[in-house]
Backbone bond lengths (Angstrom), bond angles and torsions (degrees), N, CA, C in turn:
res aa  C-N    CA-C-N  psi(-1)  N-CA   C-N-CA  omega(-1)  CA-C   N-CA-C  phi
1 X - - - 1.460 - - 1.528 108.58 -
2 X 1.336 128.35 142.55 1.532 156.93 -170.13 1.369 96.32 -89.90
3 X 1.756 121.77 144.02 1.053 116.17 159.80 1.506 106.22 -137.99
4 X 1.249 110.33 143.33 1.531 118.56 153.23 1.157 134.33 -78.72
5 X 1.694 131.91 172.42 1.415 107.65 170.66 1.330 101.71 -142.15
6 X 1.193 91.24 130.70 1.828 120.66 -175.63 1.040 122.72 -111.81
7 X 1.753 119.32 103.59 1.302 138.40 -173.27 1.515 106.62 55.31
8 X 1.401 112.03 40.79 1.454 103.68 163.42 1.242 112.65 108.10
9 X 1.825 117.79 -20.74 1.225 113.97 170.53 1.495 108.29 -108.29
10 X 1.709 116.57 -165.71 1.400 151.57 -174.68 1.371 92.50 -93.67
11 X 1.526 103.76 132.53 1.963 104.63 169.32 1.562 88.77 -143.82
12 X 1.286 123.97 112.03 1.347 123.23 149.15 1.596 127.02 -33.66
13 X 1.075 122.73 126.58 1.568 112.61 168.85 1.512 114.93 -133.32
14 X 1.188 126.81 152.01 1.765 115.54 172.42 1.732 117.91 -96.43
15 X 0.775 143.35 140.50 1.311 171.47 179.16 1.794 92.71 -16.91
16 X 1.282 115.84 133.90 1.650 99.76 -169.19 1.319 152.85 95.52
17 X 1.797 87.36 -30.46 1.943 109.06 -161.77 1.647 94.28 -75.00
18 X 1.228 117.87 176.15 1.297 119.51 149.55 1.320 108.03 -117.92
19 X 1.144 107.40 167.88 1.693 125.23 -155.11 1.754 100.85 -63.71
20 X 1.562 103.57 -33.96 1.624 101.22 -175.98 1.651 103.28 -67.85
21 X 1.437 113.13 -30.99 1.571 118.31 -173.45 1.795 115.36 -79.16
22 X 1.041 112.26 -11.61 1.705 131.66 171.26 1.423 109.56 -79.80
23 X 1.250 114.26 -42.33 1.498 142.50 -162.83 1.767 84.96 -76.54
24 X 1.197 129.02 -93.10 1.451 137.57 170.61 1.114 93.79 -13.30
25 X 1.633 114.79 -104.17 1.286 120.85 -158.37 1.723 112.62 -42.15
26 X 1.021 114.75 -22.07 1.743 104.29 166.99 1.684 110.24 -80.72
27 X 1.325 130.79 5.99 1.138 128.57 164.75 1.620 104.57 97.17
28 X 1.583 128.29 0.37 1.241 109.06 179.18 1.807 87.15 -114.10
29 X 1.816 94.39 125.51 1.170 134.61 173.50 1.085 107.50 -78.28
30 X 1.146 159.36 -56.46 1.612 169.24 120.78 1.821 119.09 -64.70
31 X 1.265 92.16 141.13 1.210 127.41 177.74 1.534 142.99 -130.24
32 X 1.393 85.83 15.27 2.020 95.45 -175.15 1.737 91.46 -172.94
33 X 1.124 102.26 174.57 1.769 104.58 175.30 2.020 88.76 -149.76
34 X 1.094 100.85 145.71 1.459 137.51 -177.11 1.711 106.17 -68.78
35 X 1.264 112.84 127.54 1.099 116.04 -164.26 1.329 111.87 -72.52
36 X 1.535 128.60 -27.43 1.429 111.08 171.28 1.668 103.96 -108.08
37 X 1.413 102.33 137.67 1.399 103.62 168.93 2.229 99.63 87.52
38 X 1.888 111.41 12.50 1.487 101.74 175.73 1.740 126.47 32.85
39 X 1.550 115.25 9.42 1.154 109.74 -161.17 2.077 101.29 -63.18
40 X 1.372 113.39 -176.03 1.660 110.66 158.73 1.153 121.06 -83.28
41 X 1.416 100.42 148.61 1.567 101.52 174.62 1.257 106.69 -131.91
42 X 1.719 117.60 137.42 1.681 104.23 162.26 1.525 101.86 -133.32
43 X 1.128 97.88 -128.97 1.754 109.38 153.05 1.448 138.15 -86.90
44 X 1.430 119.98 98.47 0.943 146.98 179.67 1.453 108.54 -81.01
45 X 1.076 122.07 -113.14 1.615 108.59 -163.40 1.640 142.07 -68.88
46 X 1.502 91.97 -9.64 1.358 115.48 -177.41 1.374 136.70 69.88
47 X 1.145 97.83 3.72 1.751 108.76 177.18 1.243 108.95 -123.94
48 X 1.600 103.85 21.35 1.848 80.05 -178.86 1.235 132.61 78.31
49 X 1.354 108.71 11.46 1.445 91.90 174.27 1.822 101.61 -113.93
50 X 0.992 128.72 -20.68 1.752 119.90 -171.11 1.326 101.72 -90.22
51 X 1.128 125.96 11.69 1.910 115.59 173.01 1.233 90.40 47.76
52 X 1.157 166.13 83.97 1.952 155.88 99.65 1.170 95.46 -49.93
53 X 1.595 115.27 -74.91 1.561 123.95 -166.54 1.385 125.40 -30.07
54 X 1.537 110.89 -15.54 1.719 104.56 -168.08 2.013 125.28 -29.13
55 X 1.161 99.41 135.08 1.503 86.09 -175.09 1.521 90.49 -153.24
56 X 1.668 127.72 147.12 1.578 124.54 -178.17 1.885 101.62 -96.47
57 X 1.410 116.12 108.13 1.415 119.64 -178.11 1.853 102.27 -96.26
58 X 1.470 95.84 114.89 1.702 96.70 160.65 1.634 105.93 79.86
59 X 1.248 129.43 -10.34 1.315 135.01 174.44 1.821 88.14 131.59
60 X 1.030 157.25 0.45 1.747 136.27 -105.90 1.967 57.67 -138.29
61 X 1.321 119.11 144.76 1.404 118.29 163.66 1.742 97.30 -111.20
62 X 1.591 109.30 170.23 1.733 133.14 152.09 2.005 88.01 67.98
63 X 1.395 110.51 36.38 1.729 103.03 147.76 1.157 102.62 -93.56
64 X 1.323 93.71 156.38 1.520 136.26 175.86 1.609 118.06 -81.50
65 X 1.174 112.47 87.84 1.846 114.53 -166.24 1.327 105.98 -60.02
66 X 1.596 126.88 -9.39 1.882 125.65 -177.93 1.606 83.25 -75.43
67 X 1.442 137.41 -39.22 1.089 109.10 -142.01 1.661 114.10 -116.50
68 X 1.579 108.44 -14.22 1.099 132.55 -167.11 1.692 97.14 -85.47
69 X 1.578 125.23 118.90 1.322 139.60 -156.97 1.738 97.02 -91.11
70 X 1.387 136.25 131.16 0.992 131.52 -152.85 2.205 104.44 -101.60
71 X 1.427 106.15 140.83 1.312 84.77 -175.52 1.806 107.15 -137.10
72 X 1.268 104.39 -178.28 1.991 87.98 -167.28 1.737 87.27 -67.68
73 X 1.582 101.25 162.91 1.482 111.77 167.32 1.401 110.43 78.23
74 X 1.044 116.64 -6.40 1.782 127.09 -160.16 1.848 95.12 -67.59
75 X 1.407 129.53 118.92 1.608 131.97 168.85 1.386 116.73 -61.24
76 X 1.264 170.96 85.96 1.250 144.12 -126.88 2.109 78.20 -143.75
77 X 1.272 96.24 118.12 1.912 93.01 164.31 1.708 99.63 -118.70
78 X 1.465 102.32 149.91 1.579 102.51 174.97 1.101 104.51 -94.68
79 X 1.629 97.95 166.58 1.952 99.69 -173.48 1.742 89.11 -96.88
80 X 1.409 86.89 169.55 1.675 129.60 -159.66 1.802 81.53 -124.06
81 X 1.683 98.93 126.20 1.686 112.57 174.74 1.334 108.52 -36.44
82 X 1.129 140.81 -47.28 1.306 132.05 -163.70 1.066 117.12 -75.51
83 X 1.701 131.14 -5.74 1.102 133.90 172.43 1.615 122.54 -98.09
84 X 1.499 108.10 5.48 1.293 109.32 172.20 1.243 125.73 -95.24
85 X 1.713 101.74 145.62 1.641 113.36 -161.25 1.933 111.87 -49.91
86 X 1.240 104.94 -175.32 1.733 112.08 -162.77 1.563 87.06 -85.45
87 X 1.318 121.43 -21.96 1.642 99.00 -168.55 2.075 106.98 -71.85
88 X 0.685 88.20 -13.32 1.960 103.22 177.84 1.927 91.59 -57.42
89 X 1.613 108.46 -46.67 1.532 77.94 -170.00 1.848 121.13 -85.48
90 X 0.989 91.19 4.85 1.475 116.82 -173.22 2.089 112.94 -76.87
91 X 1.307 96.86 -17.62 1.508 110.34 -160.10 1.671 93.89 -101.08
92 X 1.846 93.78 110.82 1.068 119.25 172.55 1.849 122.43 -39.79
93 X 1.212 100.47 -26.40 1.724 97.61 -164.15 1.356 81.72 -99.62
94 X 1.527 144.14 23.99 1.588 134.36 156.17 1.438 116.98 -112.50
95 X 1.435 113.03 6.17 1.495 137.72 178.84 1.729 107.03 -78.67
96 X 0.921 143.13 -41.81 1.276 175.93 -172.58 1.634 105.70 -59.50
């Protein structure tokens, strides 16, 4: 088994996964919180389309961990609320 390293640690992954699916299967469900309302965010829809997933791969910031294919050596840092895009303030269930 391949590992990446996420925020400093070792994350096992299997051959294939993407980084959001390594992320899960290691038990962290979220990885960033939404700038209005701090709620969690991880992977939500899985195709890439709701930006939750944001994650900075290799220095590269605002990928998408559903879609970004995970590989050995891979840097993966999670974002910090303040770095998430404008559609975060837009999302009704952070209105609340």
């Amino acid at each position: 088994m391949s590992e990446i390293v996420v925020d400093g640690e070792p994350l096992p992954f299997v051959e294939g996964q993407t980084v959001a699916a390594a992320l899960v299967a290691a038990g962290r469900l979220a990885w960033r919180t939404s700038r209005v309302g701090h709620r969690p965010r991880g992977v939500f829809c899985g195709i890439g389309v709701c930006f939750d997933c944001l994650v900075t791969v290799d220095g590269a910031g605002g990928q998408r961990a559903c879609l970004v294919r995970a590989r050995p050596g891979m840097t993966v840092t999670t974002r910090e609320d303040d770095e998430t895009p404008e559609d975060d303030a837009t999302r009704e269930d952070d209105d609340e």
